[in-house]
mmCIF file of the N, C-alpha and C atoms, coordinates in Angstrom:
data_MODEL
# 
_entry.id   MODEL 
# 
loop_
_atom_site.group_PDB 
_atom_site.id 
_atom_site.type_symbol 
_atom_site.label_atom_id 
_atom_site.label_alt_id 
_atom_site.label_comp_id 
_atom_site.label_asym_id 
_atom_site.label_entity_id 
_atom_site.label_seq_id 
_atom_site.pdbx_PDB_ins_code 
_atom_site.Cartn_x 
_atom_site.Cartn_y 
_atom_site.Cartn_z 
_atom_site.occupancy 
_atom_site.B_iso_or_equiv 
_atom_site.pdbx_formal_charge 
_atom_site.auth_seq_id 
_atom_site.auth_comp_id 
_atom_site.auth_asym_id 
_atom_site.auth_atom_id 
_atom_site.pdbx_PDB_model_num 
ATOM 1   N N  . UNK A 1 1  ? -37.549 -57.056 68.100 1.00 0.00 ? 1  UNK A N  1 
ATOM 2   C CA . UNK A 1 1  ? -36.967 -58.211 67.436 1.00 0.00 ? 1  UNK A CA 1 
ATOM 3   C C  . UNK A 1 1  ? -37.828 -58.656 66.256 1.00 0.00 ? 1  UNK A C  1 
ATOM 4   N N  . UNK A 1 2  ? -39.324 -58.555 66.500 1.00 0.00 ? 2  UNK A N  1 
ATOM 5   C CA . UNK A 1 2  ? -40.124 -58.533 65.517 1.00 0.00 ? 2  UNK A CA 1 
ATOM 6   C C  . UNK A 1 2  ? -40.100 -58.042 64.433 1.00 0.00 ? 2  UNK A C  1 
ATOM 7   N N  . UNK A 1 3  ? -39.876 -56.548 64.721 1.00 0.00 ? 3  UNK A N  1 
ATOM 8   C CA . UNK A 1 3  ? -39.580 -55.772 63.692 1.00 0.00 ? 3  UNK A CA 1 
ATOM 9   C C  . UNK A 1 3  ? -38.068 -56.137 62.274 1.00 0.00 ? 3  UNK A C  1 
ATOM 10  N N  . UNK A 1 4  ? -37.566 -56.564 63.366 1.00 0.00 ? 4  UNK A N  1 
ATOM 11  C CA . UNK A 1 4  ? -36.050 -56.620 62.212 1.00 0.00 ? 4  UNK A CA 1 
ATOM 12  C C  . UNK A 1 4  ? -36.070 -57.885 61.869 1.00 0.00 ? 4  UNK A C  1 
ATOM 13  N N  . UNK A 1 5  ? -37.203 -58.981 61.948 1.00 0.00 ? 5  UNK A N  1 
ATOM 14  C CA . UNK A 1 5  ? -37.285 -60.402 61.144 1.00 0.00 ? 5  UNK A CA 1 
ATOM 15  C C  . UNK A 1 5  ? -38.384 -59.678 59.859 1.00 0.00 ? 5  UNK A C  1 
ATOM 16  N N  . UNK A 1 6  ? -39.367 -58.903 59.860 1.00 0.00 ? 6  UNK A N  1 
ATOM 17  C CA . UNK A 1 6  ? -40.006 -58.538 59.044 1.00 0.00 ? 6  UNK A CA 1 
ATOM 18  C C  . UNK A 1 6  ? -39.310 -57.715 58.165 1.00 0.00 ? 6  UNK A C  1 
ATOM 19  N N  . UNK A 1 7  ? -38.195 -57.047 58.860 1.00 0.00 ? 7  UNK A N  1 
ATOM 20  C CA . UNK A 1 7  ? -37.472 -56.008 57.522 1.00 0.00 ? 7  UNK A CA 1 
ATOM 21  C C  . UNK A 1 7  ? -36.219 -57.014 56.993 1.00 0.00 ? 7  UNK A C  1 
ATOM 22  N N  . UNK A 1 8  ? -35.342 -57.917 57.893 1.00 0.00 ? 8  UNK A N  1 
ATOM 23  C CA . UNK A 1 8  ? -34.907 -59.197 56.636 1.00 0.00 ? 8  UNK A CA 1 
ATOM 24  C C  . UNK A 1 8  ? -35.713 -60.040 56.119 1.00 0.00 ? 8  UNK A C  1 
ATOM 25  N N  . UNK A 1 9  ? -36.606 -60.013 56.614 1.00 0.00 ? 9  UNK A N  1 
ATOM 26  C CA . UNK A 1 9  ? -37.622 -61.397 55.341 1.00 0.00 ? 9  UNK A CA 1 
ATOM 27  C C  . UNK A 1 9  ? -37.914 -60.257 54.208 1.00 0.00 ? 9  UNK A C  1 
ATOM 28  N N  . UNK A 1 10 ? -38.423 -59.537 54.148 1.00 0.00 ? 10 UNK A N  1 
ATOM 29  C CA . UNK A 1 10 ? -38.838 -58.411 53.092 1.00 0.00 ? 10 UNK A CA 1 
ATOM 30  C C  . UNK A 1 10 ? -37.476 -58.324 52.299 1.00 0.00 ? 10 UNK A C  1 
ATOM 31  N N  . UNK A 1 11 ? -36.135 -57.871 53.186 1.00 0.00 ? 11 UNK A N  1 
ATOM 32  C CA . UNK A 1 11 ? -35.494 -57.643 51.809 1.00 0.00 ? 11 UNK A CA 1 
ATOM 33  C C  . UNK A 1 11 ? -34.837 -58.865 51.263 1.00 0.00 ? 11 UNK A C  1 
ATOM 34  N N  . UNK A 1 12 ? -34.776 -59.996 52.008 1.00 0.00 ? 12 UNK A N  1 
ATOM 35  C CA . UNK A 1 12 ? -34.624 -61.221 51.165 1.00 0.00 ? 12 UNK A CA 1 
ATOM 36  C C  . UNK A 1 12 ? -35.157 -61.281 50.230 1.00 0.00 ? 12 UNK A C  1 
ATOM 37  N N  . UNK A 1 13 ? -36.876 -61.218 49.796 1.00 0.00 ? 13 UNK A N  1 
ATOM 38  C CA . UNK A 1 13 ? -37.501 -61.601 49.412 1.00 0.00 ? 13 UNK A CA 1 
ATOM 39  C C  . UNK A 1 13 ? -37.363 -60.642 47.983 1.00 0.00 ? 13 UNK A C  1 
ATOM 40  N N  . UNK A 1 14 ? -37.364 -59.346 48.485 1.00 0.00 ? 14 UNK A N  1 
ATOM 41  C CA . UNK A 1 14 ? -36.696 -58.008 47.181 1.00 0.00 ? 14 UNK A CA 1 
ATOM 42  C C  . UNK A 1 14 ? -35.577 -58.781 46.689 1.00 0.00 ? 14 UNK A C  1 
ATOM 43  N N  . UNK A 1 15 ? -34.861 -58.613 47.475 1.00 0.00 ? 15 UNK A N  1 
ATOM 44  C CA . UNK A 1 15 ? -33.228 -59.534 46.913 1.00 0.00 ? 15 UNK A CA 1 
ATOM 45  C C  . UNK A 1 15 ? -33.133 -60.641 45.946 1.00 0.00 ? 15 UNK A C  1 
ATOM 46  N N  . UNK A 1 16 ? -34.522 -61.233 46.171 1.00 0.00 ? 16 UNK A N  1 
ATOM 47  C CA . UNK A 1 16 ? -34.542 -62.915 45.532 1.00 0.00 ? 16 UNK A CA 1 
ATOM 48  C C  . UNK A 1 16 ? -34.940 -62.202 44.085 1.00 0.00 ? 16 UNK A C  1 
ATOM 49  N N  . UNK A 1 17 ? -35.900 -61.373 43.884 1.00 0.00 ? 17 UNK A N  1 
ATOM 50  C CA . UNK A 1 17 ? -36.585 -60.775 42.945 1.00 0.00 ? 17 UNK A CA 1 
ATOM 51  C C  . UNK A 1 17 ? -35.711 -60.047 42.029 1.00 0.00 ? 17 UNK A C  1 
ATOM 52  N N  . UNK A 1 18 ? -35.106 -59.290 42.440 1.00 0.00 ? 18 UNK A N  1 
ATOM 53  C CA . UNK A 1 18 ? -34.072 -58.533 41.768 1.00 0.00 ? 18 UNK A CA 1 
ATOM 54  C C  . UNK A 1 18 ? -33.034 -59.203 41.440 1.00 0.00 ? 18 UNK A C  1 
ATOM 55  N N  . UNK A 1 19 ? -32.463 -60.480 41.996 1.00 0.00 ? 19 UNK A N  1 
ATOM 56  C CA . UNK A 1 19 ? -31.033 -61.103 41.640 1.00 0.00 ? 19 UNK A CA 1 
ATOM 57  C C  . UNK A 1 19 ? -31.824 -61.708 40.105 1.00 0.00 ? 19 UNK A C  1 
ATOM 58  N N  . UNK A 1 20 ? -32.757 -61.739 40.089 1.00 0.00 ? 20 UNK A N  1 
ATOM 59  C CA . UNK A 1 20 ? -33.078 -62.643 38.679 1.00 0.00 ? 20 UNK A CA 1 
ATOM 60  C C  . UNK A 1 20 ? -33.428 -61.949 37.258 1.00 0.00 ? 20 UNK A C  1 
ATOM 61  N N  . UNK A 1 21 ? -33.618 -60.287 37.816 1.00 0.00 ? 21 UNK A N  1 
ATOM 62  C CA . UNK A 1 21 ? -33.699 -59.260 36.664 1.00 0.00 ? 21 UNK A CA 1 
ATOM 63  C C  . UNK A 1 21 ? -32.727 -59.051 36.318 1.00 0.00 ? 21 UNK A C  1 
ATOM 64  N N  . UNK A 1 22 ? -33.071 -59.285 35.065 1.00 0.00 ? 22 UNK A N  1 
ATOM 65  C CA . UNK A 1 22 ? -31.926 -58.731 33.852 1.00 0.00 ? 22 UNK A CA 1 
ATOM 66  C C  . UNK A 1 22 ? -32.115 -57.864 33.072 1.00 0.00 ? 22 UNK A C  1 
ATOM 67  N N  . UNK A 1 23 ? -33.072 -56.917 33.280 1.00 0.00 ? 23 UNK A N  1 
ATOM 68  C CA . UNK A 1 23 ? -33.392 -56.038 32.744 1.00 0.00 ? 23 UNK A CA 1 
ATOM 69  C C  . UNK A 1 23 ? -32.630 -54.799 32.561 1.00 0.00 ? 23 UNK A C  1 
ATOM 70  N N  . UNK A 1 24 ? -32.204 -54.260 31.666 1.00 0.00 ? 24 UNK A N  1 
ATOM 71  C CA . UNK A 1 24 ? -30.691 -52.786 31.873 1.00 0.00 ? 24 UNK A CA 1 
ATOM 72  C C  . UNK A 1 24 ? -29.046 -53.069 31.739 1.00 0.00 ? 24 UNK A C  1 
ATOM 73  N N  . UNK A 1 25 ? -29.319 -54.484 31.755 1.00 0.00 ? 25 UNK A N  1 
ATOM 74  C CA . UNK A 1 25 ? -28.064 -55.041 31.542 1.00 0.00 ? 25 UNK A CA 1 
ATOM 75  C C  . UNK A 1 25 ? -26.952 -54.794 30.391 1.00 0.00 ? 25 UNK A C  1 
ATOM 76  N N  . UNK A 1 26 ? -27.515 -54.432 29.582 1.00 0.00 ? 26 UNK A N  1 
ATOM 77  C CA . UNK A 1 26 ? -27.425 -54.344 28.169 1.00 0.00 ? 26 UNK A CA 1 
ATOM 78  C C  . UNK A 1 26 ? -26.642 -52.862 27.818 1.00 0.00 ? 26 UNK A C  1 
ATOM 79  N N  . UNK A 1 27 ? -27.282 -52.434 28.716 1.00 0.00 ? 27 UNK A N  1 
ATOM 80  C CA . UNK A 1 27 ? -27.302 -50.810 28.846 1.00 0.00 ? 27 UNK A CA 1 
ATOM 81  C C  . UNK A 1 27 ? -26.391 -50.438 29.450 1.00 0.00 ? 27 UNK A C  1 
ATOM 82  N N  . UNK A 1 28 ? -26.184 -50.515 30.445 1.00 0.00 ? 28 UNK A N  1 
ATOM 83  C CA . UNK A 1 28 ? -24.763 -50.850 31.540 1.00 0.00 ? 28 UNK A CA 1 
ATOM 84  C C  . UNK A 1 28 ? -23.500 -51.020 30.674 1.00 0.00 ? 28 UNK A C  1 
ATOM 85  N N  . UNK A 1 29 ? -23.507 -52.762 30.293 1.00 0.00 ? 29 UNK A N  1 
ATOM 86  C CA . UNK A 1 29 ? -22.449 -52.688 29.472 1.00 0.00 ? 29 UNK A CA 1 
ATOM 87  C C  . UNK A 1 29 ? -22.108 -51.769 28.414 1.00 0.00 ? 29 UNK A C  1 
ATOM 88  N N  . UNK A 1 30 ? -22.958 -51.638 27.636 1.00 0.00 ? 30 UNK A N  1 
ATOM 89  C CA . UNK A 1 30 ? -22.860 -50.144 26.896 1.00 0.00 ? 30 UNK A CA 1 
ATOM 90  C C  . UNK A 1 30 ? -22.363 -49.651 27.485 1.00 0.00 ? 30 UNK A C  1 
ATOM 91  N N  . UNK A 1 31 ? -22.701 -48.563 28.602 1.00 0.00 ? 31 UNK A N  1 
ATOM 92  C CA . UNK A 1 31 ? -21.883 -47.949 29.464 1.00 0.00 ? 31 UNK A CA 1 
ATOM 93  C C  . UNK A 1 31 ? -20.772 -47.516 29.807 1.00 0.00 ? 31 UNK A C  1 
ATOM 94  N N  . UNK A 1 32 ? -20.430 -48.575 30.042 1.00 0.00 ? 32 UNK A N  1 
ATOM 95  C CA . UNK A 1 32 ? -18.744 -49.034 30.413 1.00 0.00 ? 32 UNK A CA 1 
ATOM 96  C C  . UNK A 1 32 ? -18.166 -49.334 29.766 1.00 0.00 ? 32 UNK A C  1 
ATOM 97  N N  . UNK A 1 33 ? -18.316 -49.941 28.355 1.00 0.00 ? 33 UNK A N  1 
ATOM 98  C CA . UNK A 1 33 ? -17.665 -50.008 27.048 1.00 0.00 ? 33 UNK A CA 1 
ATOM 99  C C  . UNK A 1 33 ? -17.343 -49.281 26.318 1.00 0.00 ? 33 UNK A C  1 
ATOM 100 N N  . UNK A 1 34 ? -18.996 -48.371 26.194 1.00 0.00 ? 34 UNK A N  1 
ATOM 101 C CA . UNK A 1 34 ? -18.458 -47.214 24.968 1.00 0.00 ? 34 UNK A CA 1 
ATOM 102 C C  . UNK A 1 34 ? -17.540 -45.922 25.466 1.00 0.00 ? 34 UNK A C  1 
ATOM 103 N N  . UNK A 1 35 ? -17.464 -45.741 26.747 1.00 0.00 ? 35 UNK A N  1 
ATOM 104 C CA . UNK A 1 35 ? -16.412 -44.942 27.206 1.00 0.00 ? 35 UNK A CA 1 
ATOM 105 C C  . UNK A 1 35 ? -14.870 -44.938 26.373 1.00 0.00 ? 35 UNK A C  1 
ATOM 106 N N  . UNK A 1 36 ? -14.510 -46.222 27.184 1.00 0.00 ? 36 UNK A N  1 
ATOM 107 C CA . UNK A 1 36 ? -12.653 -46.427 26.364 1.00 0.00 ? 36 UNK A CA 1 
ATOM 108 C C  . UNK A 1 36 ? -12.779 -46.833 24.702 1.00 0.00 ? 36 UNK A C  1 
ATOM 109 N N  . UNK A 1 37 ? -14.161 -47.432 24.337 1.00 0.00 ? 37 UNK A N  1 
ATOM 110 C CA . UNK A 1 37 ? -13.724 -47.431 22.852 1.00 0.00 ? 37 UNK A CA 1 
ATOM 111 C C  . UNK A 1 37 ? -13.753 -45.956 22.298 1.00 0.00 ? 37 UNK A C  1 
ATOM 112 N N  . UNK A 1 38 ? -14.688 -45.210 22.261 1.00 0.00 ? 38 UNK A N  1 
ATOM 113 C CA . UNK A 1 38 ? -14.513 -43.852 21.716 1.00 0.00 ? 38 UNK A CA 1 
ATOM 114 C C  . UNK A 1 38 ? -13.467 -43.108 22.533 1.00 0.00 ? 38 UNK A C  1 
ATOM 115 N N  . UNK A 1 39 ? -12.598 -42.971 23.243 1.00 0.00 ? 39 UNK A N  1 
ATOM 116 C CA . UNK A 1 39 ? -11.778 -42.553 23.678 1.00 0.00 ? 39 UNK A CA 1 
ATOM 117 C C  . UNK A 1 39 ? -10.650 -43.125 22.614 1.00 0.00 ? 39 UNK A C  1 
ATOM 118 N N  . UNK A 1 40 ? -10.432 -44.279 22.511 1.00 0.00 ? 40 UNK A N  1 
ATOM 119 C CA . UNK A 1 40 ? -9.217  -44.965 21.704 1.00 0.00 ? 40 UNK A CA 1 
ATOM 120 C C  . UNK A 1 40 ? -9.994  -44.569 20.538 1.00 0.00 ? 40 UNK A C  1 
ATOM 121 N N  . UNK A 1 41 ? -11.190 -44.434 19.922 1.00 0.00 ? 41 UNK A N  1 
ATOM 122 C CA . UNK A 1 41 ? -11.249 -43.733 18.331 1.00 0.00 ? 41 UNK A CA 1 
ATOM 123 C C  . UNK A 1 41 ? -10.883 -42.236 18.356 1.00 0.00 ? 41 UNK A C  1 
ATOM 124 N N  . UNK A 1 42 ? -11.172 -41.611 19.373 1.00 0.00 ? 42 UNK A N  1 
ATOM 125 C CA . UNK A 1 42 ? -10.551 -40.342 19.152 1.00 0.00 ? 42 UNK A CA 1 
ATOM 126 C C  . UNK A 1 42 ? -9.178  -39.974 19.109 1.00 0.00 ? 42 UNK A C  1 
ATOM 127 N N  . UNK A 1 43 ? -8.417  -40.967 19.926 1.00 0.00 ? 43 UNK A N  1 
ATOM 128 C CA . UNK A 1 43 ? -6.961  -40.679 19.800 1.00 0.00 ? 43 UNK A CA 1 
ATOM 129 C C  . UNK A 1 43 ? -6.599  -41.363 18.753 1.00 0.00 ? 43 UNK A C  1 
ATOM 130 N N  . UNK A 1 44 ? -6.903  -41.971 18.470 1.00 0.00 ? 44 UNK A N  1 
ATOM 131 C CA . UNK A 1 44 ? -6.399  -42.502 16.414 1.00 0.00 ? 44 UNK A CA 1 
ATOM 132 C C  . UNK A 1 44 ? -6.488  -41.352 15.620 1.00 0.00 ? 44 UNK A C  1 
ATOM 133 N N  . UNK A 1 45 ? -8.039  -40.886 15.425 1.00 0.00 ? 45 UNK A N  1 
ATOM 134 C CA . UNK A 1 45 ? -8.125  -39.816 14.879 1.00 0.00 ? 45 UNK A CA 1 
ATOM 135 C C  . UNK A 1 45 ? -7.513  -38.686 14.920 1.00 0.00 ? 45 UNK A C  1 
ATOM 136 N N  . UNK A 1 46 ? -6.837  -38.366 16.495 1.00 0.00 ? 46 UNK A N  1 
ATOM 137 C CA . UNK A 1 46 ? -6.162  -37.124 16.871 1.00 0.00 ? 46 UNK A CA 1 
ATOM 138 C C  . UNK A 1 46 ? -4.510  -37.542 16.094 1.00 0.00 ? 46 UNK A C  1 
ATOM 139 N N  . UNK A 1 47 ? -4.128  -38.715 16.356 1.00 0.00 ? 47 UNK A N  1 
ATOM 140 C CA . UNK A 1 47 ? -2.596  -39.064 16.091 1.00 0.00 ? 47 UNK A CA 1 
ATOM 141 C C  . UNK A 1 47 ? -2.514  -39.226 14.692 1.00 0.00 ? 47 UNK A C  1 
ATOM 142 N N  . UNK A 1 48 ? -3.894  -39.523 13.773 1.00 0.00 ? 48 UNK A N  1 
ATOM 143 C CA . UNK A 1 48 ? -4.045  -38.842 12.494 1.00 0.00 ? 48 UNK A CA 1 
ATOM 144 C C  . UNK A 1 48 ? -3.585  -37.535 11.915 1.00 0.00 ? 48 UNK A C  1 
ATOM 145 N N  . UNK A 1 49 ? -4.689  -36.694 12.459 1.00 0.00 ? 49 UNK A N  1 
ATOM 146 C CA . UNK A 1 49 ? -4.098  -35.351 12.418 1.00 0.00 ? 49 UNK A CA 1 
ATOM 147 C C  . UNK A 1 49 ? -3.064  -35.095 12.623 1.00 0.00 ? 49 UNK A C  1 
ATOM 148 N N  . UNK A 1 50 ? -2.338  -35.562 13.693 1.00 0.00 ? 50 UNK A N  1 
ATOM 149 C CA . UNK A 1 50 ? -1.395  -34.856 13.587 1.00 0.00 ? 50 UNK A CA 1 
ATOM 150 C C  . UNK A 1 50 ? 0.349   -35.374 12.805 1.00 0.00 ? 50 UNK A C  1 
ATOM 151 N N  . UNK A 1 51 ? -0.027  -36.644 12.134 1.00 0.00 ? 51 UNK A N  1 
ATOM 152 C CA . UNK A 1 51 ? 0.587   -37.455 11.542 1.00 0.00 ? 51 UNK A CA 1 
ATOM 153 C C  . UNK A 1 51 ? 0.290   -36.258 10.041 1.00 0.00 ? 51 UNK A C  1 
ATOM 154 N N  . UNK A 1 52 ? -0.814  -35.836 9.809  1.00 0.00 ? 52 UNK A N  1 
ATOM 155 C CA . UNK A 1 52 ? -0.947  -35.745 8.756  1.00 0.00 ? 52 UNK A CA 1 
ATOM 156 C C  . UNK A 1 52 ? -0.657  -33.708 8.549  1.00 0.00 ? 52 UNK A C  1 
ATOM 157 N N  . UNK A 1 53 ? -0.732  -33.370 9.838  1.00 0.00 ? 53 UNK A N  1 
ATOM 158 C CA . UNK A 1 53 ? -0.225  -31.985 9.568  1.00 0.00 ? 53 UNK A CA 1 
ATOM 159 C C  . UNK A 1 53 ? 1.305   -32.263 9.905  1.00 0.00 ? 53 UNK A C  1 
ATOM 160 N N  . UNK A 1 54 ? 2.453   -32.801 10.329 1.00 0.00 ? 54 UNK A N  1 
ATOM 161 C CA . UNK A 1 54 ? 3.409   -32.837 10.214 1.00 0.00 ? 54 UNK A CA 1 
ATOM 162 C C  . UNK A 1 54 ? 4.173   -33.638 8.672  1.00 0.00 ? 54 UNK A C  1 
ATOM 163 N N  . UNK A 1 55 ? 3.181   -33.759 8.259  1.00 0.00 ? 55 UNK A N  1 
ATOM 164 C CA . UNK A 1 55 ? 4.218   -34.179 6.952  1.00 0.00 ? 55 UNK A CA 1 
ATOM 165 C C  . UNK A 1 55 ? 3.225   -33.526 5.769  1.00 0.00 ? 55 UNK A C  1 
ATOM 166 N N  . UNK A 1 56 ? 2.724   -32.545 6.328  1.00 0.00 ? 56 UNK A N  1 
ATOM 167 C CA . UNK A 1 56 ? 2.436   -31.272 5.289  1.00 0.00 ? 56 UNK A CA 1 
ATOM 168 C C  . UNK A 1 56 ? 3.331   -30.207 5.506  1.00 0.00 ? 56 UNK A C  1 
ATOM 169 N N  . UNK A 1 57 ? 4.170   -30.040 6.582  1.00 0.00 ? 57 UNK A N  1 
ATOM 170 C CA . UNK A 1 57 ? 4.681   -28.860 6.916  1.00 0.00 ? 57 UNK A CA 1 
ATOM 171 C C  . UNK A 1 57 ? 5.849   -29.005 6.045  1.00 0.00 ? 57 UNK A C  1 
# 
């Protein structure tokens, strides 16, 4: 019983520490952002092309 008050006080105490870093955050969002925006610039670019080879033909 000892044992498992020392391993929740410990990770409380990690927990308390880490809920207040904000460190990478930044980065993350990057992340997850620049995915669908360069996805939606490439399909502009693609529906370009091909806007622009059909009214060359």
């Amino acid at each position: 019983m000892a044992l498992q008050y020392l391993y929740t006080r410990a990770f409380r105490r990690n927990a308390r520490k880490l809920a207040g870093d904000e460190s990478g955050v930044t980065s993350v969002e990057f992340a997850f952002l620049s995915i669908p925006y360069f996805l939606i610039i490439a399909g502009i670019i693609e529906i370009g092309m091909v806007a622009l080879s059909g009214s060359t033909l």
